[in-house]
N, C-alpha and C positions, 0 to 999 in steps of 0.2 A: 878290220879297224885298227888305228895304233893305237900306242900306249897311253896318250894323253886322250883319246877318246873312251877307252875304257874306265882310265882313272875319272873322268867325268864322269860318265854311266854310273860306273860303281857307289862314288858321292851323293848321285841323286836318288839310287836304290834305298842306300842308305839310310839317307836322311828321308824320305819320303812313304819306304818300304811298301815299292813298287817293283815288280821288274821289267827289266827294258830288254825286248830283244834283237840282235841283229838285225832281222828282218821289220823291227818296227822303223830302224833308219832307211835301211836300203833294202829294199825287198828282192834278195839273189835269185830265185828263177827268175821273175821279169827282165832281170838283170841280162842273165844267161838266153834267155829266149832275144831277146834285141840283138844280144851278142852272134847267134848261132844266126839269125836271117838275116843278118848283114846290115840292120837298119840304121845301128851305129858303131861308133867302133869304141872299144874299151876307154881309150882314154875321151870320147865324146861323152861317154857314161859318167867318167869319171867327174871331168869338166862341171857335169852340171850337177852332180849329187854336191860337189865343195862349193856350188853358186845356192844350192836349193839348202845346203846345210847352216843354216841360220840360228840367232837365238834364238828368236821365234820359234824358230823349227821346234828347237829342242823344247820351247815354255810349251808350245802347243801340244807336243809329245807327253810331257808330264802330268801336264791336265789330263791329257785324255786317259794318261793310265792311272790315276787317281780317281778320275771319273768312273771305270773300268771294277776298278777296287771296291769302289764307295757305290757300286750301283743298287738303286734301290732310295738310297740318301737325298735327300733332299739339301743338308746341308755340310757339304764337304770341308772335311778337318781343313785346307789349305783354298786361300783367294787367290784370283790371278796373282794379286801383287807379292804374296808371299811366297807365288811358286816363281817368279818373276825372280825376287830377294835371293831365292838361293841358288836356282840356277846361276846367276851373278857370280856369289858369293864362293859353287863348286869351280867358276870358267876360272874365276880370279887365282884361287889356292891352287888349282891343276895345271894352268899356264903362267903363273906370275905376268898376270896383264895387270894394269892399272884400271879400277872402275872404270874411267870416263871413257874406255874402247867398249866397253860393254853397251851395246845399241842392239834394238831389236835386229836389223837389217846385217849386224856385223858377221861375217861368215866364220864360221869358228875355226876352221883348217886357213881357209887363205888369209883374212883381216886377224884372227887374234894365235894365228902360228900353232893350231893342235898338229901333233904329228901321226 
């Protein structure tokens, strides 16, 4: 992962006191199993993990490790819209993007430049 994708992770940890790991974004052996039977090639991998890396992604991500945390709970300390708010809120500080790029579908390495 780069650096502006860590410093994201870490913001959401943070603030959410969650942990997020590697393999909850890309999961490396599936990775490495595609890679070694030849079904794709690294940068094929690569292509669609930056098409599949969404804010969604990441809101969906969050919920679910909150979900994860809070199980059991019926009523979870964070609503969509708040986990929603800060993900926003870590893309904006960690990229200096402008709100209005922040869209669900927006890809966070190719449309808002994580490195």
């Amino acid at each position: 992962m780069g650096v502006d994708i860590l410093d994201i992770v870490y913001r959401l940890e943070k603030k959410f006191s969650i942990r997020i790991d590697r393999d909850n974004i890309v999961d490396q052996e599936e990775w490495k199993r595609v890679v070694r039977s030849k079904q794709k090639t690294q940068k094929e991998l690569h292509d669609e993990f930056v098409d599949r890396f969404t804010v969604k992604f990441l809101c969906d991500l969050v919920e679910q490790k909150i979900r994860e945390k809070n199980e059991g709970i019926d009523d979870l300390p964070y609503g969509r819209a708040e986990i929603e708010h800060f993900v926003a809120e870590a893309l904006i500080e960690a990229l200096a993007v402008k709100p209005e790029e922040i869209k669900p579908d927006a890809r966070i390495i190719k449309d808002l430049g994580a490195a």
